[in-house]
N, C-alpha and C positions, 0 to 999 in steps of 0.2 A: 311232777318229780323235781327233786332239787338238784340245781345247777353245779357241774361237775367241771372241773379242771379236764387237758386236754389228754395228760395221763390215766387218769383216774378213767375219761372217758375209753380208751384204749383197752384196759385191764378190762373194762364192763363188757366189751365188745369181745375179748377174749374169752371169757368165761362164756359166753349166752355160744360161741363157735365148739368150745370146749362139749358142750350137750346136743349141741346140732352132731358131733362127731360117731358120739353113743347113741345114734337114733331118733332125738329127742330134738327134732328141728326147732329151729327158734325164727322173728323175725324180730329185726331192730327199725327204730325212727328215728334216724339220727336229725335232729333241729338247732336250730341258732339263727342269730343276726345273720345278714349277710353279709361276707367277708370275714367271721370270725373263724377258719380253718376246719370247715366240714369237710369241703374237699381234697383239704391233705390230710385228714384225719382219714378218710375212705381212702385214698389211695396208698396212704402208710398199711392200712389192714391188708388191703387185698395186696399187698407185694408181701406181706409176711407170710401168707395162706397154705404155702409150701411148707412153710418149718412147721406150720401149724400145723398139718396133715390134712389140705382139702386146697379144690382146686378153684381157683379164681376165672366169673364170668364176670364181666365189668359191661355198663351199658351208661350215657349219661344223655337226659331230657334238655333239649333245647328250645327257647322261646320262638326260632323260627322253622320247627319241625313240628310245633303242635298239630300242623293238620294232616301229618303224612301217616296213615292208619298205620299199624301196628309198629310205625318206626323203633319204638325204645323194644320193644321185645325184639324183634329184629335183630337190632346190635345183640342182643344176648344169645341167641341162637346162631350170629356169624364165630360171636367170642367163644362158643362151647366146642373141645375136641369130637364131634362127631364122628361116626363113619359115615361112607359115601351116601347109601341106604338113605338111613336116618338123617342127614344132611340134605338130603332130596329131596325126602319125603316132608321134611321141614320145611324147607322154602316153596313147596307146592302150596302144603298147607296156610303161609305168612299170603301168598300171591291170593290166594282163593277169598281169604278172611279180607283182604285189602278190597276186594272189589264190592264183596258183602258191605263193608261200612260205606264205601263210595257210591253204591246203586241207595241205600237206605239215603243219605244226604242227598242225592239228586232225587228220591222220591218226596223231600221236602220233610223227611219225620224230624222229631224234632231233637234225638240225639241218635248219635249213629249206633246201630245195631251189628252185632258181632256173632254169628251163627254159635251156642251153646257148645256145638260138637267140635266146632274148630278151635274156640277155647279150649277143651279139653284135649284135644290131641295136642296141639304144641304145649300145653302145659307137661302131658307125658311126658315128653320127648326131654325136659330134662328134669324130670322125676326119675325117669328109667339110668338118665345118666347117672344121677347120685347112686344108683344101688350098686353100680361101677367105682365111685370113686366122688368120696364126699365133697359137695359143691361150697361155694360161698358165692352166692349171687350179689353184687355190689350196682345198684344203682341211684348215681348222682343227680341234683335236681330233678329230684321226681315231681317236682312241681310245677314244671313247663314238660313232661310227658303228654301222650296225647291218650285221646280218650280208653280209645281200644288195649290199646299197651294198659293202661291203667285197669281195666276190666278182666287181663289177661294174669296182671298181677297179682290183682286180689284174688283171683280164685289159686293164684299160683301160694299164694302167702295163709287161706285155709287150709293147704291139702300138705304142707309140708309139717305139719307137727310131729307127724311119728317117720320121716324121712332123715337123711343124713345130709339136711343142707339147712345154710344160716342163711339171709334176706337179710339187706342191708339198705335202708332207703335214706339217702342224705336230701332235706329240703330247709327252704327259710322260713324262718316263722314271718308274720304277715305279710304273705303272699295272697296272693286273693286266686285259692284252686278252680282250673276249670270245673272240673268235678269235687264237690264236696264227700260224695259219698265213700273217697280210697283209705282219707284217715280214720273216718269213723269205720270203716270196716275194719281198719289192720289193730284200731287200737280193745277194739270188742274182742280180741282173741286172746285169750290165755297164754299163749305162746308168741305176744308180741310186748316189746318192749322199749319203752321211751328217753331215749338219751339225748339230753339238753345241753349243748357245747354254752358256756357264759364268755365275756369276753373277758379279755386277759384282765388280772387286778394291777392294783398297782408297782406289786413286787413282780407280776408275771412280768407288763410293760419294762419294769430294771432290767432284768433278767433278760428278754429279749436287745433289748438296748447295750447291756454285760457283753451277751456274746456276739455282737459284728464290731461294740467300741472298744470293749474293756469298762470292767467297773468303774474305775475313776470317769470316762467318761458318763457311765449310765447315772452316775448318781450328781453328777453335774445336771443342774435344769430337771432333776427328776421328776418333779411335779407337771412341768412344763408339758413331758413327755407324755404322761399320763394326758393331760387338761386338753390336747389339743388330738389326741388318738381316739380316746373313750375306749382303751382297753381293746379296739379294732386292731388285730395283727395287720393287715394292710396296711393300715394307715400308721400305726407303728414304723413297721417298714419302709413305709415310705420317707417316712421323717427321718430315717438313721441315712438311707439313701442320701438327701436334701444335705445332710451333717457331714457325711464323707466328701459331696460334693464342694460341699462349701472348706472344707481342709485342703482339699489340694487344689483349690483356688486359690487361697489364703498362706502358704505353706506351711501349714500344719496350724495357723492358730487358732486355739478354740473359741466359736462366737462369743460375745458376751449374752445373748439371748436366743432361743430357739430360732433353729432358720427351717423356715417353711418356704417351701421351695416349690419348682416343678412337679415331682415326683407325688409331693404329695396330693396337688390337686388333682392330677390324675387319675391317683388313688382314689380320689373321694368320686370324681366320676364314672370309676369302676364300679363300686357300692354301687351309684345308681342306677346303670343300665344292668346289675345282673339282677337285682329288684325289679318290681312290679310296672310298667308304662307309668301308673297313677302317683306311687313314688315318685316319681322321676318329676311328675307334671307338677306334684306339689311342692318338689324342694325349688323348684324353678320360679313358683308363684312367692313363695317365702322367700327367696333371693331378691326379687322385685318388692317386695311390700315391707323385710325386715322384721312385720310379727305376725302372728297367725291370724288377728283376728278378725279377720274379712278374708278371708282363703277361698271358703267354698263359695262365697259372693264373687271373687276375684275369677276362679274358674268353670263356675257355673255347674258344683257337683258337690255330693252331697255332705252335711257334716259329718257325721260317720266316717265316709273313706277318709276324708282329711284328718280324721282322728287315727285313724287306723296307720296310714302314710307318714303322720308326724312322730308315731311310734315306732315304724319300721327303721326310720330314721336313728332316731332317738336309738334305738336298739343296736345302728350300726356304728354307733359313733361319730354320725354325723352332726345331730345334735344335741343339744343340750339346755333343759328349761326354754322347749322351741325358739332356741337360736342357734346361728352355725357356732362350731366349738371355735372355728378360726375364720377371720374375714378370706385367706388365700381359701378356704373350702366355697364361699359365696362366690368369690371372684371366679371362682372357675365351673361352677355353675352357670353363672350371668355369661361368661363368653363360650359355652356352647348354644344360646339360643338364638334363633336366627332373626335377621332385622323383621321380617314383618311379627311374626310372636314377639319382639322386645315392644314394637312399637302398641303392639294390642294390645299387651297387659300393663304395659304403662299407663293409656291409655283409659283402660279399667280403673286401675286404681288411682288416677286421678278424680274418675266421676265417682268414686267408693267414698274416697277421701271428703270431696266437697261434701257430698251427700252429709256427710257423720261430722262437719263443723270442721273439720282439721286445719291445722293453720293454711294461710296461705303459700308459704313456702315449702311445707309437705306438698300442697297442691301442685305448687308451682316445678318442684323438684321430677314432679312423673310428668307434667305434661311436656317439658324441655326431652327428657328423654323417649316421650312419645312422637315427638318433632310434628306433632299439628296439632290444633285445635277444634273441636268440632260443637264444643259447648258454648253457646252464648256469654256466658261468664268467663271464659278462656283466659281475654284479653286486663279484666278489672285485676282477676285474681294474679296476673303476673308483674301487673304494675306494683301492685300493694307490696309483694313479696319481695320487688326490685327494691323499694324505700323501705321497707326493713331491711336488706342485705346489705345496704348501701349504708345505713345506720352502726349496723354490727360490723361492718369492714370487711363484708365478704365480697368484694368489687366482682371477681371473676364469675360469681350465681347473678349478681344484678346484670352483669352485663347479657349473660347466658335470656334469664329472663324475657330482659327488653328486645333483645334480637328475635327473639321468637314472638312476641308481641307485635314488633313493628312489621313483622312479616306477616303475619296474620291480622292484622287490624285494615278494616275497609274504610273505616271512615278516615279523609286526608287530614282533616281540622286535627282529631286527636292523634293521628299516626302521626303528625308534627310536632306535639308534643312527645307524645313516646321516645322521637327521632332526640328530641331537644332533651330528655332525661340519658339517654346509652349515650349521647356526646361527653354528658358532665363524668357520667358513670366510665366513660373507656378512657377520659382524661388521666384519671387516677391511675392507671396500668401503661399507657402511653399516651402524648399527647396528641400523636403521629393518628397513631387509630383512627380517631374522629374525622382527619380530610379530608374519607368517602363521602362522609354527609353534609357537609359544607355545600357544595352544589345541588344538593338537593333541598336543603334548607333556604338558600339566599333563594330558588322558585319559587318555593310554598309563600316567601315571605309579599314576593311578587303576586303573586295569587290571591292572597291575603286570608291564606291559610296559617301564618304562624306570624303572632301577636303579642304584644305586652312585652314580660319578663323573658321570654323564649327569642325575642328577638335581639335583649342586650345579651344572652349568651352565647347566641352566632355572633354579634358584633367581637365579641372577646375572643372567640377562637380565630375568627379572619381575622385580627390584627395579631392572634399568637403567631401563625402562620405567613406573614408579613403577606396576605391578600387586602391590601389596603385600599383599594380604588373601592372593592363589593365591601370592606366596613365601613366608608364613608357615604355610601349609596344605603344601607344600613343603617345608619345614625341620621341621616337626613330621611328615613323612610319614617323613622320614630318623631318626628318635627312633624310630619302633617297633623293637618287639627283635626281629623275623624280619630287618630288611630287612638285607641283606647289603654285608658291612663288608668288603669284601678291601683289600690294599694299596692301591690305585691312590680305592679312595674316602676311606681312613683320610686320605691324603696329603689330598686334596683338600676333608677338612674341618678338618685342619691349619692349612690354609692359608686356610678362609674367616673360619676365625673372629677373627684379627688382622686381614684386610681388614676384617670387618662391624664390628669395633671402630673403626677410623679411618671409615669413610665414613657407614655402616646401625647404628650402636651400638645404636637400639632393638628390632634381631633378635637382637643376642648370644644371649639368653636362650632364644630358642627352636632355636637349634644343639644338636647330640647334642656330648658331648664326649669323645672318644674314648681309652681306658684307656691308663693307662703301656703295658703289652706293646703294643698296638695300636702304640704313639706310635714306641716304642723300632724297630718293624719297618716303619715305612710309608714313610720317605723313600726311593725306591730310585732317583732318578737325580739329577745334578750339578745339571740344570736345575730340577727341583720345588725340591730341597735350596735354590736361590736365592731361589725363588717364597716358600718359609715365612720365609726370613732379611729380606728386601727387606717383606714385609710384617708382621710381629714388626720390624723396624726402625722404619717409620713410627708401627704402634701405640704404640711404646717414647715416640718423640721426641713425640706427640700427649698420651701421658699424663703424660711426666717432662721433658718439655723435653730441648735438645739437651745428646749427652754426648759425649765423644770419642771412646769405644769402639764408639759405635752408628756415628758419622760416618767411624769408617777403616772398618768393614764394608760400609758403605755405596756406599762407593766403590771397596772391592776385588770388592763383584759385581757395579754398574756396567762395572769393566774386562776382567772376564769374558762380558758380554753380550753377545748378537746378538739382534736381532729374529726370531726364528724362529717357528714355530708358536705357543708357549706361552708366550713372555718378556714382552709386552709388559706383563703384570700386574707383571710384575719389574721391568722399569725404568720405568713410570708408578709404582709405590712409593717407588722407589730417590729419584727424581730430587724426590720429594714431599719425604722424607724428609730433603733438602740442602734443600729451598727450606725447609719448616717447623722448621727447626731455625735458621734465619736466616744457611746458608749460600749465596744464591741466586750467588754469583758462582763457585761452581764447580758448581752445577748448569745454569752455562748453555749452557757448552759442551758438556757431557755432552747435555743437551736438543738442541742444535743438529746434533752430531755423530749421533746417532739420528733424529733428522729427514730426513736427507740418506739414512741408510739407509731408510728407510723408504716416502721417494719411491723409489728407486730398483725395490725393490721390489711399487711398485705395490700401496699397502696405505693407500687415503683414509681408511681413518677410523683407522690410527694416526699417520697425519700430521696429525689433525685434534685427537686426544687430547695429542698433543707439542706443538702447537700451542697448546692452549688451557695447558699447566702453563707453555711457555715467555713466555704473557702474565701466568699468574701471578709469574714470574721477574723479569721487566721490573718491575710494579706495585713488586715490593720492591726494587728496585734504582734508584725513579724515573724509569725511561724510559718515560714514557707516550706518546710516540709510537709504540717497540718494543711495547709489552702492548696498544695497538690495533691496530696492525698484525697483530700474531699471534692476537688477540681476533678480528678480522675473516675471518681465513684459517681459523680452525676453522670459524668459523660458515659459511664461503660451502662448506668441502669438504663437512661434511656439513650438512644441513638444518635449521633449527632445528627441527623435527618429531621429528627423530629421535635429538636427544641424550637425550630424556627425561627424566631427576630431572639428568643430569649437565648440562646447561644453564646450569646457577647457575655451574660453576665459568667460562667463556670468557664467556659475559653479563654476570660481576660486574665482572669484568677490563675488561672494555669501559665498560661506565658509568664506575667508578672512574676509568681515563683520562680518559676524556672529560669526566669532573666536573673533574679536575685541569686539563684543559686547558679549559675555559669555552664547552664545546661541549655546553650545556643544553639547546639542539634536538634534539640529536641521543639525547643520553641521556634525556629525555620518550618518545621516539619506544624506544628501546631497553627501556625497563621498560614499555610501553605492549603488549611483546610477552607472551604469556600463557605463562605457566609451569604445571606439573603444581604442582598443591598438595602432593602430596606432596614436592616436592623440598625443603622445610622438614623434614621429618622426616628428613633428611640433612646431610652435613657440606657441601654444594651450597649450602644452605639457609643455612647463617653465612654467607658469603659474599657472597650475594646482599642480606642483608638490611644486612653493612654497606655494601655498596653505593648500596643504594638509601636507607640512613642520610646519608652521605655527599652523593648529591646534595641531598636535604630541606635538608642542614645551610647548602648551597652558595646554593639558592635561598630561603632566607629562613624557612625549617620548622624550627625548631630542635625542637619538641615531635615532631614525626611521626619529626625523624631520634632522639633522644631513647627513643622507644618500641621502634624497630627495635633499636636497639644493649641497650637493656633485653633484649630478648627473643632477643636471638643469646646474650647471657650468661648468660640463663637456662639457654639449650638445654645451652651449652656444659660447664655447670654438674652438667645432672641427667646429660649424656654420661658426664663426667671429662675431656671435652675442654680444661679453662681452663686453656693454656699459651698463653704472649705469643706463639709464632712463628704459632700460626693464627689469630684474630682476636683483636686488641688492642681488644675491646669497651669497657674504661674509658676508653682514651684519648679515645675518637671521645666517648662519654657524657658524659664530663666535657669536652670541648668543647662538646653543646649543653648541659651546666649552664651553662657561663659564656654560652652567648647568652641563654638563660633569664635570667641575673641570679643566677644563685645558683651564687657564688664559692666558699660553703662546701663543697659537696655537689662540686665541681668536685674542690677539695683533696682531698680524703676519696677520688676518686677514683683522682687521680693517683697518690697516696703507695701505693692498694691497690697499683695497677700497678708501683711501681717497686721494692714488698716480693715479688712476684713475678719480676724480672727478675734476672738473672745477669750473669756474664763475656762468658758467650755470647751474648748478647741486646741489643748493644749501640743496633741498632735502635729496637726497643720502648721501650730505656732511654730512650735521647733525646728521643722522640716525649712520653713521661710528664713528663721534664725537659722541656719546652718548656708542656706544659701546666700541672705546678705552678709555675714562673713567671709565666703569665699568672694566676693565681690567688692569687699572693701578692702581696706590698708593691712598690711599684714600684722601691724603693731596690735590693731582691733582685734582681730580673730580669735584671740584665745578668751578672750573674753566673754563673745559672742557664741562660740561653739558652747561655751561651761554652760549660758545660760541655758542653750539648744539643750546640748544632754539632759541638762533637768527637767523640762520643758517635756522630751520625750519621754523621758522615766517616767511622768508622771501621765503620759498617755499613753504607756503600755504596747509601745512600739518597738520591741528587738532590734528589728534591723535597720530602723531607720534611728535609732541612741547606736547602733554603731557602725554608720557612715560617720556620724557626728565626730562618736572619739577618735574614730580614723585622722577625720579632719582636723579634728585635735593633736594630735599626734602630730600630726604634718606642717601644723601651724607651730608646734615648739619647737619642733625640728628646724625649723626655718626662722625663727628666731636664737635658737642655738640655746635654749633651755631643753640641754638631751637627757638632762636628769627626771624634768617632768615629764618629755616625751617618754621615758622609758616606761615610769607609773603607769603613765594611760594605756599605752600601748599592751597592757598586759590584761587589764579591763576590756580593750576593744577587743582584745582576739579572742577571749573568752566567750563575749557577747553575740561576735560573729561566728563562733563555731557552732553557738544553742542556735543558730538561723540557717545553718549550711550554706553560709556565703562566701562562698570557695573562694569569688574573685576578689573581696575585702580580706580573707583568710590569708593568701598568695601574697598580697602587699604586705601584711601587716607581720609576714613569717621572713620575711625579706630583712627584718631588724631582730632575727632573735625570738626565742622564747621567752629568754631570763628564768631566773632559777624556779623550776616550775614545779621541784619537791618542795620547799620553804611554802611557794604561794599556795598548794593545796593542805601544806599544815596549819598555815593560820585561817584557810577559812574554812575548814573543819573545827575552829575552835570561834571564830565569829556569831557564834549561838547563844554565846555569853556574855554577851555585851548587852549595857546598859541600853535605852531606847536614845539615850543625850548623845551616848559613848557612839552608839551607830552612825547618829547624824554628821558628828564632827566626824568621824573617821570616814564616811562616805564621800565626804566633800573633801576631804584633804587627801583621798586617793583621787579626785577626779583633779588634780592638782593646785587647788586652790591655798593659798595662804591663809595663816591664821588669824590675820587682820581680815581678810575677806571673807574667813570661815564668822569671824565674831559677829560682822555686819549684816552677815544672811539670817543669823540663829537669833541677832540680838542678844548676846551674852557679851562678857567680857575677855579679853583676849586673854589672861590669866586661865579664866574657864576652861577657854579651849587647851590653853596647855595643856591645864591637869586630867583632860577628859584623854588626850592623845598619850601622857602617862601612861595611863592606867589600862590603855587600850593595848599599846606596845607591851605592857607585863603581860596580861591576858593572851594576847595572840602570839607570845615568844618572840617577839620580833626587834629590833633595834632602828630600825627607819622607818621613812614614812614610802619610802619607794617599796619596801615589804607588804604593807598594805594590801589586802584580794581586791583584785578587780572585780570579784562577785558580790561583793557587797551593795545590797541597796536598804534603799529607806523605809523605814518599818510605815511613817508615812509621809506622803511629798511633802518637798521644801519647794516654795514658791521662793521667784525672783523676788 
């Protein structure tokens, strides 16, 4: 029969009552999915029964009453108005028939037997009733009925054709019947009739959705509504449920996309318990496996039912082209089954899985949530999985993997390895993770369980950790002459001994160092080949300061990079190796552009290491608002616990900000936090110390900051570390000599510093140049500063071009040229507010703004200016004369005239004190 709406079905029901009424008994089969509204479709009839003129017996089959003999006829003979009599005489008859089927199953026959005569008497009993007063007999899942009632029925459902009673049987379509024989009886009769509930359509699903939201709500996400119900009223329901929930969470606003919610999985494992056990068992296996096609292997039964179960499914709206319509429907599957069934069928379909070739990370994905291993292959297949997961950036399945690996692997040799792969793998996510295994590994190492290359990656986490005594016991275990030197560890002390030069200099010495032949044969892939280049790069630019040949290498395996397994040591070099070389404005995009990969990734602690170099980046570029920003975001991804010695480098960054911006609260508060002592014995350790030089200097300590910067130069010193791009220790010292009073010592300073500086270094230069002017004659200084400012401009340093013009400022003032100081002074405050350096800001608002509508009209109109016209107007706002403009530019003084002409019509202005202080060089003027 063709499937009927639930009115339609209603009207059918009516009509077949309408001839039961005249005589002409009827019976109905009312069928459908489960959950599609049989049972308010039967309980809607029988409450209408009255108007309809005939009296309602109701009785409904339970899945855990199937064995109680005549139970469902029972209900129907309590529900019938009898007299006492015949009420008596009934429940004599239901007691007598009870013990008949019970004596037959304890005689072992093989279905129970029901005396002939006692089926027909309680059948009377409401036959006779109908000739009183026409029946509707209504009984619900007749398909968990138990046998006898079912035996009792059918003969009740032959004998009513010419009676004044209608039969109403509501059941699911695949159900798997105790008894086969009740449909095929009811539907071989003439006077029985098949009504097929369909689930809701599309318009029905609106329409339902219409009347609890309102149209405008139903036709919002309508399709949605539909996709994720399959036309199941239940699950409908549930989802409008989920949608109100989610409004008056919300105060009324409408999601932007379906919200599936509680209610609905609920719903869905409603569907499955009023269904079959075998349903139930299937969707559970299908939740675990995701597609059908090892189901009956998964649960050890047969194709057929799983065919029949993925239909009953399918039918309820659960799902769809055998998957679930929605993951919340899986999900709430998966968390009704209980640990030992999740762990067995995972289990399962892990040995299904190998069996059939599937990848190793399918493999690897059931056996984790099987949480043991019992297959020989357990341990391979979970490594492989962990280096492809490790590959694709899924850190948190490789770790998952390996921990279950290293728990189940017997053999110590490779469980050491395993141990030495989840260190590298739980590094990416925290560095903190791995300290469990640190002790465990420095034994194995003792034992002479863990060899080679696995032993220079314990050396590198003990010295992260500042456990220096067990990394130098380590590095000296790697020098005996047995311990075995293959390629893969040759490479790998290749490559540590350039990193312990830049970071751990005082371990060099106890590194084995591995022979030409060894040297000549060890690199054997593209990615280590970068790892030795990228670090011999840094150590180069640390010991020789920046060269050009090291900086185009630099950056040609930069453009070769990915974050993969192994790289991050290579571009946390690389990007070092641009920032200490004083090029931090092409290491910032490079930092920025690996950031973005690395979140993506899902790998917090190299987004927290990019983070902290890209605050060092900011520092020398004077964005101290960017180098706290990024100072902060390493610190909060990973813990301060867990940086270990490397702490100094994202902590220093942080203070230095914050000292430059006048936020001494907060940098108190920031060095008040406790660092490992050892992280002085590191390249961390400079850092840190001119840091916390710096603030001393800030807050009125010139001695304490004095000692710091003393002792970062020492280190720097016995390192070979003393190049100007990593700590410019003279500058900061001979600034507290001059708080100190002692101007000589200051000199002596500066001048070391500026006999150290180069082309490249124009940074450094500047900062030296600002400070041997404040240490000389004050007639000097404006001189000296002019050069400073340019010097910085051309190294990309904010805040340190404007202590400069400050000092500028301070030196015209003091020579009583208030006309130039006023120029600069408008330049500097600009500079220092793009640095938020509140304490140069304070000083320099102490003399005024000056007209500060004029100065933002001409440098909204400075975009029009020649490349010549720039140059000279840059320089004669930084107050320099136009003889001293002609001798920079090499032009003639005439030149400059007519360039400053033409400059003053263009920018509206009449002086040269009008001039923006925003103006810079399209490109630098060297001294």
């Amino acid at each position: 029969m063709s499937l009927v709406e639930r009115d339609e079905a209603l009207a059918s029901l009516e009509g077949l009552l309408a001839n039961a009424l005249l005589g002409k008994g009827r019976v109905a089969l009312v069928g459908g999915a489960v959950a599609t509204g049989k049972s308010e479709l039967l309980h809607t009839f029988a409450e209408q029964a009255i108007e309809l003129g005939a009296l309602a017996v109701t009785a409904t089959g339970s899945r855990v009453e199937r064995d109680l003999p005549l139970g469902v006829l029972g209900q129907l003979i309590q529900d019938s108005p009898l007299v006492a009599e015949e009420r008596e005489r009934a429940m004599a008859l239901l007691e007598e028939g009870a013990r008949t089927v019970t004596s037959s199953a304890q005689r072992g026959e093989p279905l129970e037997q029901v005396d002939a005569q006692i089926v027909h008497a309680l059948c009377t009993v409401l036959l006779e009733l109908s000739e009183r007063c026409p029946l509707m007999i209504v009984v619900d899942d007749v398909h968990h009925a138990d046998r006898a009632s079912l035996l009792c029925l059918a003969y009740l459902s032959r004998r009513v054709r010419f009676a004044r009673i209608m039969v109403v049987f509501g059941h699911s379509d695949h159900t798997r019947y105790t008894e086969t024989f009740f449909q095929t009886e009811l539907l071989r009769q003439p006077h029985c009739r098949r009504v097929q509930l369909a689930p809701l359509s599309r318009e029905g699903v609106r329409s339902l959705v219409a009347d609890r939201l309102g149209r405008e709500e139903a036709e919002h996400l309508s399709e949605d509504w539909y996709a994720a119900s399959g036309g199941n009223p239940l699950l409908a329901t549930a989802l409008v449920d989920d949608y109100e929930t989610h409004l008056r969470s919300t105060g009324g606003t409408p999601p932007a996309e379906l919200v599936v919610g509680d209610r609905y999985g609920q719903a869905v494992l409603s569907c499955l318990h009023r269904g079959e056990p075998r349903t139930l068992q299937v969707a559970r296996g299908l939740a675990i496996l995701g597609e059908p096609g090892s189901l009956a292997r998964l649960l050890g039964i047969g194709s057929a039912s799983v065919s029949q179960a993925l239909q009953s499914l399918t039918a309820a709206g659960v799902l769809s082209l055998d998957c679930f319509r929605h993951e919340a429907a899986r999900a709430a599957v998966l968390a009704e089954v209980d640990a030992q069934e999740w762990a067995d069928l995972h289990r399962r379909a892990a040995e299904l899985a190998y069996d059939a070739g599937a990848s190793t990370t399918t493999v690897a994905d059931h056996l984790v949530q099987a949480g043991r291993l019992d297959a020989p292959w357990g341990v391979s297949v979970l490594e492989d999985a962990a280096r492809n997961a490790l590959r694709e950036g899924r850190v948190e399945s490789a770790v998952e993997y390996l921990r279950l690996a290293w728990r189940e692997c017997a053999d110590e040799q490779r469980r050491m390895k395993i141990t030495t792969m989840l260190v590298r793998a739980e590094w990416r996510i925290n560095p903190g993770a791995p300290a469990g295994h640190l002790n465990e590994l420095t034994d194995a190492l003792q034992r002479g369980h863990l060899r080679g290359s696995d032993a220079v990656v314990l050396a590198r986490a003990l010295l992260w950790h500042g456990r220096f005594d067990d990394a130098r016991d380590v590095l000296e275990h790697l020098n005996e002459p047995d311990h075995v030197m293959d390629s893969e560890t040759v490479t790998e002390l290749l490559i540590a001994r350039p990193w312990l030069r830049s970071t751990y200099p005082l371990f060099l010495a106890h590194l084995r160092q591995a022979t030409g032949e060894q040297s000549r044969t060890a690199i054997v892939s593209v990615v280590a080949n970068r790892r030795l280049e990228a670090s011999l790069a840094l150590a180069d630019v640390l010991a020789k300061g920046p060269r050009d040949e090291v900086l185009e290498a630099v950056q040609r395996i930069l453009r070769g990079c990915r974050l993969d397994e192994m790289s991050m040591d290579t571009v946390e070099s690389a990007l070092l190796a641009l920032t200490y070389a004083g090029r931090p404005d092409k290491a910032a995009p490079w930092c920025d552009l690996f950031s973005v990969e690395a979140s993506s990734r899902h790998a917090p602690s190299r987004q927290a290491r990019l983070a902290a170099i890209r605050a060092e980046i900011a520092i020398r570029q004077g964005d101290m608002p960017g180098a706290e920003h990024h100072a902060h975001t390493a610190l909060d991804i990973i813990p301060l616990s867990s940086w270990g010695v490397a702490v100094g480098g994202p902590l220093s960054s942080l203070v230095l900000a914050s000292t430059a911006m006048g936020k001494y609260d907060a940098v108190h508060e920031h060095l008040d936090q406790p660092v490992p002592e050892a992280m002085f014995q590191t390249r961390y350790g400079l850092h840190y110390l001119q840091a916390r030089g710096r603030y001393s200097l800030a807050t009125g300590h010139p001695a304490l900051a004095l000692r710091d910067f003393q002792a970062c130069g020492e280190l720097m010193g016995r390192w070979e570390l003393d190049v100007p791009g990593l700590v410019p220790w003279r500058v900061d010292a001979a600034e507290a000599c001059l708080r100190l009073g002692r101007p000589e010592q200051a000199q002596q300073l500066a001048e070391a510093q500026l006999r150290r500086c180069g082309p490249a270094t124009p940074r450094v230069h500047g900062m030296a140049m600002r400070l041997l002017a404040a240490a000389g004659e004050a007639r000097h200084r404006p001189m000296l500063l002019r050069q400073a400012a340019e010097l910085l401009q051309a190294g990309g340093d904010r805040y340190e071009l404007a202590r400069a013009l400050f000092d500028l400022v301070e030196a015209y003032n003091a020579l009583g040229e208030y006309r130039r100081a006023g120029m600069i002074a408008g330049r500097a405050h600009t500079v220092a507010q793009e640095c938020h350096a509140e304490p140069l800001h304070r000083m320099l608002s102490r003399d005024g703004d000056g007209d500060a509508d004029g100065l933002s009209a001409a440098a909204e109109l400075a975009g029009t200016l020649s490349d010549a016209e720039r140059r000279v107007a840059v320089l004669a706002a930084a107050g320099y004369t136009n003889r001293e403009i002609a001798g920079k530019l090499y032009i003639t003084i005439s030149t400059v005239e007519q360039h400053l002409t033409r400059t003053y019509r263009k920018l509206n202005i009449t002086r040269r004190a009008d001039l923006p202080s925003s103006l810079e060089f399209g490109h630098p003027v060297t001294a």
